[in-house]
Legacy VTK file of the C-alpha trace (Angstrom):
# vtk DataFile Version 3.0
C-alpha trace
ASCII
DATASET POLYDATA
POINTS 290 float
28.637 -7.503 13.168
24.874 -8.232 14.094
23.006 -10.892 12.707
19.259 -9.740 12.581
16.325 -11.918 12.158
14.457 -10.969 9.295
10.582 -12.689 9.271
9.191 -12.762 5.109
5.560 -12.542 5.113
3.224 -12.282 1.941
0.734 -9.163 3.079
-2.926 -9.485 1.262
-3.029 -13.117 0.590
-6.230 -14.500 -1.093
-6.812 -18.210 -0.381
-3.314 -18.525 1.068
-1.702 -17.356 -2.130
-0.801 -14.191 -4.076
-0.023 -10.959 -1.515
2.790 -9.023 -1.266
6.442 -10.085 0.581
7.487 -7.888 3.073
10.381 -7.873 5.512
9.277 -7.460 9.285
12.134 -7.075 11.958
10.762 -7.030 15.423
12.885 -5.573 18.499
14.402 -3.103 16.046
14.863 -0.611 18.545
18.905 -0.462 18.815
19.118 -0.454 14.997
20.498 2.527 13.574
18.440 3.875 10.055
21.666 3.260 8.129
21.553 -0.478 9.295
17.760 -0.726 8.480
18.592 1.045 4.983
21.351 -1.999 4.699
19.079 -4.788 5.533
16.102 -3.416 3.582
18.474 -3.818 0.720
19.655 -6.818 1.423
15.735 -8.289 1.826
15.328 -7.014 -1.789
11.356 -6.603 -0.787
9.344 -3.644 -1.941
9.348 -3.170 2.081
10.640 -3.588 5.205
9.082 -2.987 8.312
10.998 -2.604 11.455
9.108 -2.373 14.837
10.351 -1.227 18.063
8.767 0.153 21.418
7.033 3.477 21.908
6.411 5.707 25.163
3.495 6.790 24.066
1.935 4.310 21.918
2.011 0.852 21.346
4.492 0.404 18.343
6.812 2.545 16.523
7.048 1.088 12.679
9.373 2.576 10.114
9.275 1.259 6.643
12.494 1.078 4.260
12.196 0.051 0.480
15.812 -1.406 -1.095
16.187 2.511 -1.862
14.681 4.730 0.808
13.013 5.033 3.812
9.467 5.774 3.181
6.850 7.282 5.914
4.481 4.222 5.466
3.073 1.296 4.116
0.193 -0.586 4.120
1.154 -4.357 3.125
4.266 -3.847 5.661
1.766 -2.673 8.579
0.142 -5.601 8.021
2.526 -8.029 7.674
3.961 -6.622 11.222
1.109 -7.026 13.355
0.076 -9.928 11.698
4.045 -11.319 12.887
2.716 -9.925 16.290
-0.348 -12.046 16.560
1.094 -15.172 15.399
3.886 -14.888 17.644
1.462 -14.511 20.797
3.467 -10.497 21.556
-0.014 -8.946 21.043
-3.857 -10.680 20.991
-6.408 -9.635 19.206
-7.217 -5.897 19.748
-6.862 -2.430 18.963
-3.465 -1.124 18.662
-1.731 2.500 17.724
1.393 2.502 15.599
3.086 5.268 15.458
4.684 6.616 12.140
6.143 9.255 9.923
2.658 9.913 8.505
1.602 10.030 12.060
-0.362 7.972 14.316
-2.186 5.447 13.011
-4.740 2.667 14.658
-4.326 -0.827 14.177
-7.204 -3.792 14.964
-6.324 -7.159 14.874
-9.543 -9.831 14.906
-9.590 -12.982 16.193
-8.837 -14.769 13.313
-5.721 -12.733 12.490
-7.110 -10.023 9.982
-5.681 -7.018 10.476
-7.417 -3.343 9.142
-5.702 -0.432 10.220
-6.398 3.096 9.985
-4.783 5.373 7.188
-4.774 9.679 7.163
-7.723 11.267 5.949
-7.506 12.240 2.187
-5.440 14.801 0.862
-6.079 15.653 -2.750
-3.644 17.257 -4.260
-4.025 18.035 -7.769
-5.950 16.765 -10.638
-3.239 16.343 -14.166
-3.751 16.183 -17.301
-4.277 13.269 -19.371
-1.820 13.692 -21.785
0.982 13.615 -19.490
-0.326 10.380 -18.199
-0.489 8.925 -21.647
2.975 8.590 -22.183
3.701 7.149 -19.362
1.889 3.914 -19.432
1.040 3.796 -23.223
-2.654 4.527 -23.142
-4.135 6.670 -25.635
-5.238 9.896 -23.730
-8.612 9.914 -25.143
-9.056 6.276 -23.983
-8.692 7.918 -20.198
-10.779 10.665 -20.771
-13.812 8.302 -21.917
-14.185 7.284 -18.138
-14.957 10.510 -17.454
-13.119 10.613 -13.994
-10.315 12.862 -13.508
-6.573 11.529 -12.993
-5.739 12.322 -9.463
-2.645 12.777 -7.034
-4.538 11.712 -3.184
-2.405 10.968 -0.214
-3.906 8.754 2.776
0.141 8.469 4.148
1.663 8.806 0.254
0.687 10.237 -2.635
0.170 7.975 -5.220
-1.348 9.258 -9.244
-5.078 7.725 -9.225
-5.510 6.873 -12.767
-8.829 5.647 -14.390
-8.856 2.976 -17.349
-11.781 1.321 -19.154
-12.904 -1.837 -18.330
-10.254 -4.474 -20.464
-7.141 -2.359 -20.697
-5.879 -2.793 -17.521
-3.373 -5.455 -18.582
-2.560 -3.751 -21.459
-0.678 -0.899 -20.353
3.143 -0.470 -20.943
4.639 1.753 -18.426
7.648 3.864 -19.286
9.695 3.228 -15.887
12.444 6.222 -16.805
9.782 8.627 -17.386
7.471 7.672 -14.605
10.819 8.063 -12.538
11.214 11.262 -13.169
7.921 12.127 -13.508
7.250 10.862 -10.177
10.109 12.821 -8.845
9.011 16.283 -10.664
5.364 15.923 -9.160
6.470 14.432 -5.499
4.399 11.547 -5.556
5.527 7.835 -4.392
3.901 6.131 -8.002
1.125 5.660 -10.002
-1.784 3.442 -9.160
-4.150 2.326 -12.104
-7.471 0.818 -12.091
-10.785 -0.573 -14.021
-13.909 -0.854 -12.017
-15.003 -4.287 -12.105
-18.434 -5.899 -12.839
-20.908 -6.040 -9.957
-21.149 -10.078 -10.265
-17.256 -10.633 -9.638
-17.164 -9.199 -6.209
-14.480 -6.627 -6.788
-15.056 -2.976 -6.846
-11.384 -2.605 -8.964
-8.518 -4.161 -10.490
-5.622 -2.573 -9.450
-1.928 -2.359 -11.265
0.899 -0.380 -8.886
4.059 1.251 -10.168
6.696 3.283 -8.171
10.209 2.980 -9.862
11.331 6.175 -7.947
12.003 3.758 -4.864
12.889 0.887 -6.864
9.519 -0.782 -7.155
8.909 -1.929 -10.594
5.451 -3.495 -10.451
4.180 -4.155 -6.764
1.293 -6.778 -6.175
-0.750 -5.326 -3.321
-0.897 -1.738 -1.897
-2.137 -1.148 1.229
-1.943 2.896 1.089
-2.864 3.619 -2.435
-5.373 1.353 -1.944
-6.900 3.509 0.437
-6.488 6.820 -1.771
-8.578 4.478 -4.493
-11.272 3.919 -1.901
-11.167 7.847 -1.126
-11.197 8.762 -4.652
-14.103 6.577 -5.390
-16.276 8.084 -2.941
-15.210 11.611 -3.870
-16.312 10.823 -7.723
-18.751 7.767 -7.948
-20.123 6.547 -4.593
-22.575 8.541 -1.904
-23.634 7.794 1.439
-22.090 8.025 5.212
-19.733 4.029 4.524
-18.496 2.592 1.717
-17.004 -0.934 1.582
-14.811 -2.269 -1.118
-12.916 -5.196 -2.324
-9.713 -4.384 -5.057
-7.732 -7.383 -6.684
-4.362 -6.300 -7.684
-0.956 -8.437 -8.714
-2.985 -10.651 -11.196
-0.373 -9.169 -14.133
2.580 -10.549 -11.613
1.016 -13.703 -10.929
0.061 -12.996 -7.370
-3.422 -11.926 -7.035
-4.261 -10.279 -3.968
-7.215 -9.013 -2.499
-7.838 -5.886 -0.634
-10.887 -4.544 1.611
-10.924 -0.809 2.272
-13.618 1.463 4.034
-14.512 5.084 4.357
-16.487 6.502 6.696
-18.127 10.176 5.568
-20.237 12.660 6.979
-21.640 15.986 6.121
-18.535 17.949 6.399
-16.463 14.956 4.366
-14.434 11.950 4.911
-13.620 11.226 8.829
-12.282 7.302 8.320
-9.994 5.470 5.982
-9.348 2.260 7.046
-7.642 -1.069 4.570
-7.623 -4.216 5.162
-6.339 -7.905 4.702
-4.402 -10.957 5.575
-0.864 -12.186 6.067
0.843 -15.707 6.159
4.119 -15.746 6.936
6.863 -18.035 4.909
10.283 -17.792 5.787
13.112 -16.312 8.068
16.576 -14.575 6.914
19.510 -13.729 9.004
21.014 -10.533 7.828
24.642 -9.818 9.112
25.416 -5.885 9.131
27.956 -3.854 10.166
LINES 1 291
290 0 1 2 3 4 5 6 7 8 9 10 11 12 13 14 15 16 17 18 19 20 21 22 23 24 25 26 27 28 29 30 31 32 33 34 35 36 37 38 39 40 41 42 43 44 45 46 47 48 49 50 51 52 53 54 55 56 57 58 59 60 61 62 63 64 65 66 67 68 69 70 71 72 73 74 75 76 77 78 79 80 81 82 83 84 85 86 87 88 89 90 91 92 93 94 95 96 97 98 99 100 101 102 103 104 105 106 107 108 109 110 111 112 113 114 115 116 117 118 119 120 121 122 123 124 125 126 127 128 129 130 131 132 133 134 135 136 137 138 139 140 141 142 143 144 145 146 147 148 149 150 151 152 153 154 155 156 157 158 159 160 161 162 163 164 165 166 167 168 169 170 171 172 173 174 175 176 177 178 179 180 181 182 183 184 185 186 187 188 189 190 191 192 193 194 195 196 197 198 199 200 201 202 203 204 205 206 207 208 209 210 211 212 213 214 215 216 217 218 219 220 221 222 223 224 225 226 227 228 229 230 231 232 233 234 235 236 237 238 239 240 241 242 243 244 245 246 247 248 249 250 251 252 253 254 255 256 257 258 259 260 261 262 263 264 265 266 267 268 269 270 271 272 273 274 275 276 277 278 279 280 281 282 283 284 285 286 287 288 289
């Protein structure tokens, strides 16, 4: 048997509350993906990240949900390097992770708030809003009055961009057994929804996340389809060579979160994607496998 230290961190905190709990495992190297499968169960967290050493960069991070390993993930990227910093094994600084979706920087400020780099868009393919109405109980005609398109964008997963009017945000019912297997028939990891917020609030977007294909019901903060949002916004609504923007998302679970993301464009189209937050770490679990 091994017993392996699992640290619990809540990624995208706002005011030292809310975020997301992940599962970072440092020195993960020896671990076999079977074992981090096991424990990534056994956490029960939409996430686990394990981290282990790289030739050629400075971390290697995989990323298990209780059901699958997944190619990356924003909230666990953070909650990793933030683990890092507190623990004194880096300072602040730029970093490279390397990952399934590829290799990925990493910058760490002073005061412990990480923003690391995502892929540059990919956008897939626009779908109709019918097909989106059953799934989360919104009139299709309600989404079609934004007059933005419902979207499939990948910045490290693909994740279903879909547009609400202002107030309905909280009241959509999703259909987990259809977005399942919706989700599986289209190859994307979820669906995330929004409503653009007023200017005087702060936020750019309330967020709501759903991806019951890998056993994530509801998830309160989302570091990579955050960063398709940010893309998609400055695809359909927002010009200029940088965009900043601050999404909320969890309020619905209880555990608001907050979210900065930024893309960098130029003539020829986006060049930088980059999300951003902080982490507070709140626990420690030995898991014994086999």
């Amino acid at each position: 048997m091994k017993d392996i230290e699992v640290i619990l961190v809540n990624a995208f905190i706002e005011n030292g509350s809310g975020g997301n709990p992940a599962g970072v495992v440092l020195y993960a190297d020896d671990l076999s993906d079977e074992e981090k499968q096991e424990i990534a169960n056994a956490v029960g967290y939409s996430e686990t990240a394990f981290v282990s050493q790289d030739d050629d960069v400075d971390f290697a991070l995989s990323f298990f949900t209780p059901t699958d390993e997944v190619d990356f993930c924003g909230h666990a990227t953070l909650a990793a390097f933030s683990v890092m910093y507190q623990k004194g094994i880096i300072t602040n600084g730029e970093y490279t992770q390397k990952t399934k979706a590829g290799r990925l920087g990493v910058t760490v400020a002073s005061n412990g708030y990480v923003v690391m780099e995502q892929n540059l868009p990919e956008y897939l393919h626009v779908l109709d809003y019918e097909s989106v109405s059953a799934l989360i109980g919104i009139d299709a005609a309600l989404l079609e009055s934004t007059q933005l398109p419902v979207e499939v964008i990948s910045t490290g997963l693909p994740d279903i961009i879909v547009p609400l009017p202002r107030g309905f945000l909280d009241k959509i019912q999703v259909d987990e057994d259809l977005l399942r297997d919706f989700s599986q028939q289209h190859q994307v990891t979820g669906m995330h929804v929004f409503e653009l917020c007023d200017e005087s609030s702060g936020l750019t977007a309330s967020c709501r996340n759903f991806a019951p294909l890998f056993g994530i019901p509801e998830e309160s903060a989302t570091g990579s389809a955050n960063g398709a949002l940010a893309c998609y916004l400055t695809k359909h609504l927002y010009g200029g060579p940088v965009n900043h923007f601050t999404f909320e998302q969890g309020r619905a679970m209880g555990k608001t979160s907050r979210l900065t993301a930024s893309v960098e464009s130029n003539e020829f189209g986006i060049i930088k994607v980059s999300v951003g937050g902080c982490a507070q770490t709140f626990g420690e679990r030995t898991i014994s496998v086999c």
